[in-house]
Phi, psi and omega in degrees: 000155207267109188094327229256019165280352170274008196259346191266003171288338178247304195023261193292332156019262188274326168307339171276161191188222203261016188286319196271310194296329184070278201238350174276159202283150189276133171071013156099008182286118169296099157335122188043219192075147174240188177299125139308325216267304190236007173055021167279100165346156150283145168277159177261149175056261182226046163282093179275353230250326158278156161327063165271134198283179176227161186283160180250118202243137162326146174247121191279138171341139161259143196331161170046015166234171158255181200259161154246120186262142192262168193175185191264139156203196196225092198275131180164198199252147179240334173286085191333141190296073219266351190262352202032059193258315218016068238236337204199069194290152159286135190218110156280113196231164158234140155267140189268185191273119185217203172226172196223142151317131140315303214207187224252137197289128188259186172297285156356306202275305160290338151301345195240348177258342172282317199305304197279007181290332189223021177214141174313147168266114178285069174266148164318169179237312171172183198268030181237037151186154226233125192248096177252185177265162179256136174281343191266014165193085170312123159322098126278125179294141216268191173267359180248129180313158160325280194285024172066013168252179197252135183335331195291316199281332194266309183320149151287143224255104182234049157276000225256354174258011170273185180179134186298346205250007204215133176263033169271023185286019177264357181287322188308323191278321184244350188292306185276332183237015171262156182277019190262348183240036187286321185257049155237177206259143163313160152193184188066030149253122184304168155305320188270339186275330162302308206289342172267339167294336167283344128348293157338270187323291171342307224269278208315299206293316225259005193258328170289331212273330180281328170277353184305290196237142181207122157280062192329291173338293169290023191264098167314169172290349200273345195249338222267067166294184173308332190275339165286131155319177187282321193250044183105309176297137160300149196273170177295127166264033180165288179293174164265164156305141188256172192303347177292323181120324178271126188318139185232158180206135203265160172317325165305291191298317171296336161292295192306303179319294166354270160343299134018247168281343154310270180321345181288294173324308183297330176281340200239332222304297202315324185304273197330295193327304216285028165260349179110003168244166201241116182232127196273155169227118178309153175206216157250134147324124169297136171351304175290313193315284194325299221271321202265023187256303161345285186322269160101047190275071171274142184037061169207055178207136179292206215266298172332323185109333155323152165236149188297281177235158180268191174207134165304293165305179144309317200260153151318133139111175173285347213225184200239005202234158170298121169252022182228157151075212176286353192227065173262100184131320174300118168310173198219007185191150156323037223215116162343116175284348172153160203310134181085337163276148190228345179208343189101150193285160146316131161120313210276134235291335198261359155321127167232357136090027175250083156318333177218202207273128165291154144332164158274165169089331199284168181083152172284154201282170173286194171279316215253029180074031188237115170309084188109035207248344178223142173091159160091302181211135177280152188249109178301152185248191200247277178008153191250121182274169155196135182290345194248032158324327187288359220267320211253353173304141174280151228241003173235111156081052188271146171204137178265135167244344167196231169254018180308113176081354170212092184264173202285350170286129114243315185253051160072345181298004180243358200271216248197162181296332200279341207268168191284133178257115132326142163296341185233144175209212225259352160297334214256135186222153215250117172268131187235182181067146155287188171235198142330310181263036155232151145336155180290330173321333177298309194302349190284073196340330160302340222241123206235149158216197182208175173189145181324120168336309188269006188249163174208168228180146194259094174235313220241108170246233188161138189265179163229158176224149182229148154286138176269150210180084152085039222203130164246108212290160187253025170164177211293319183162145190267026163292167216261291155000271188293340206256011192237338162231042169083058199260148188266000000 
């Protein structure tokens, strides 16, 4: 590609700017002062030549989520054990603060992440260039994604609603490519296939947000490279300028930069931090996240510090139905009512006619604003399973990341072919909340399964979560949601 390894001596660099920081000074440098330490000035601006510390900067909400505030709780099944598993003993731990999807990652949401596996992200370069196609060699999409599978690998598995014993094969057609299921929670998704849609976003939030606007003027001199012209302006990135004076950059070349400048970014991230930027990164919520988000035990401890009541539920009370106001009486969650019901007779106020998975957004939200946290869908998680987990987790921030101290021969996986092999090794990963098709006993956030990395279930989807880290958020949260019916 023509330049663009010269462009690529900076890329992200010089491309951060006031897109993260917003209303803060670029990259967070502090302008004058002096040393406690050594009585040295500081530099001022774009004073490359003294020491300037840098500022620690707000972090604006990302997108679609709410903040959580961490805190002390108490994890574990709250729910009689009907399984005898004793899989998740009550344990008090802290959690630290983060942020959550308000709702379950949808179909929509996943089509715009296949869409983008194989096409360049049309963001500006800026406002004197222009991203058109080459007419003598037209932009294809190539078959293998950015991240190197093939369209077959990204899609959702949507054999996962036929069955010989069931007439639901018209959702394998429709649940995922009508657009009528646009706003529903995903399913027929792996574990590793989440775990790369987070990758994604990552790579997409922190690559838009760092390139929307660039100031040249406010760019230090320590950043001012080669690919700018003398009055600022970008050197070519490709194309000749067209008569108009703007720089053009064809589909191809701009899908390859990208690339790129991702990889630049990923490769980089500690450099930024230790400049004052937070650049997220998406993941899956660990289990305690996932369990102590669920809970949502806000304002339910006395002065002492005691908590009043623990919760069966998301929700206040014992029970799966609204015990206030008008809509007193209204289930409070998506969840089989009992063998063979999926809805309630027809006709009658409390049918709510969701056979399968409701919208997102429907049902009342938790105390900490999150949608769907018992019911609609089980969620996958970060966690490794193992049953006697609670034993060896650590009481701050706890997570299984593999098998570390209880490894999968335990469970036969080292032993000879004849011999009995488990379900559970080092593939198996823990899924939480119920969905439609469970009873309510699932919705009880202790209550855990777990199911092969590589398997997918039309059950089972998954939110993202990101860490908060040294960042004093700036308002309740940046879901679509909360901020329209009061979500905390």
């Amino acid at each position: 590609m023509k330049n663009i390894a010269r462009f690529l001596k900076v890329t992200v660099v010089v491309l951060l700017s006031t897109s993260i920081l917003q209303s803060c000074s670029l990259l967070g440098k502090k302008g004058g002062g002096v040393s406690s330490t050594t009585g040295a000035a500081y530099g001022y601006g774009k004073d490359t030549t003294s020491f300037s510390p840098y500022d620690i900067q707000n972090l604006p909400n990302p997108p679609g989520m709410v903040f959580v505030q961490g805190g002390r709780t108490i994890l574990g099944s709250f729910e009689q054990d009907l399984f005898g598993s004793r899989d998740n003993i009550e344990r008090t731990v802290t959690v630290n603060s983060f942020y959550m999807d308000e709702t379950e990652i949808t179909n929509k949401d996943w089509k715009e992440y296949v869409f983008y596996q194989f096409r360049p992200m049309t963001e500006q370069m800026g406002k004197d260039t222009e991203i058109k196609d080459d007419p003598n060699n037209p932009f294809i999409p190539a078959t293998t994604s950015h991240n190197g599978q093939e369209l077959k690998d990204l899609v959702p598995n949507d054999s996962v609603w036929s069955s010989d014993f069931s007439f639901n094969d018209v959702y394998s057609q429709n649940y995922y490519s009508n657009p009528g299921f646009n706003d529903y929670p995903v399913v027929g998704v792996t574990w590793r296939q989440v775990v790369d849609y987070c990758a994604w976003r990552t790579d997409f939030v922190n690559y838009t947000k760092i390139i929307a606007t660039v100031d040249f003027d406010e760019l230090p001199d320590e950043f001012k490279l080669e690919f700018y012209n003398p009055d600022g302006s970008l050197q070519m990135l490709g194309a000749s300028a067209s008569n108009s004076g703007t720089q053009e950059i064809f589909l191809d070349e701009l899908d390859q930069l990208q690339q790129d400048i991702i990889a630049y970014i990923n490769q980089n991230k500690k450099m930024f931090i230790e400049k004052g930027l937070y650049l997220p990164e998406f993941r899956l919520p660990n289990e305690a996240e996932w369990e102590y988000a669920a809970k949502a035990t806000v304002g339910t401890q006395y002065l002492d510090e005691n908590e009043e009541y623990g919760r069966i539920y998301p929700w206040d009370g014992r029970g799966v139905r609204n015990p206030y106001g008008k809509r007193r009486g209204d289930f409070l969650a998506n969840f089989k009512r009992g063998r063979g019901d999926y809805a309630g007779i027809a006709g009658t106020i409390n049918n709510d006619s969701d056979v399968i998975p409701s919208r997102v957004g429907t049902y009342e939200p938790n105390d900490f604003g999150l949608f769907n946290m018992g019911g609609n869908v089980s969620e996958w998680v970060n966690d490794t399973y193992r049953p006697l987990s609670f034993d060896d987790f650590e009481d701050l921030n706890p997570v299984r990341k593999d098998g570390t101290n209880d490894p999968e021969s335990n469970y036969g996986w080292a032993a000879g072919r004849n011999t009995f092999r488990s379900l559970i090794n080092d593939r198996s990963k823990v899924y939480k909340g119920g969905s439609w098709k469970d009873v309510a006993y699932w919705m009880s956030p202790g209550t855990r399964r777990y199911l092969d990395q590589d398997k997918a279930t039309n059950t089972l989807g998954f939110r993202c979560a990101m860490i908060s880290v040294g960042f004093e958020r700036l308002d309740s949260g940046g879901g679509i949601f909360s901020g329209i019916l009061g979500g905390k």
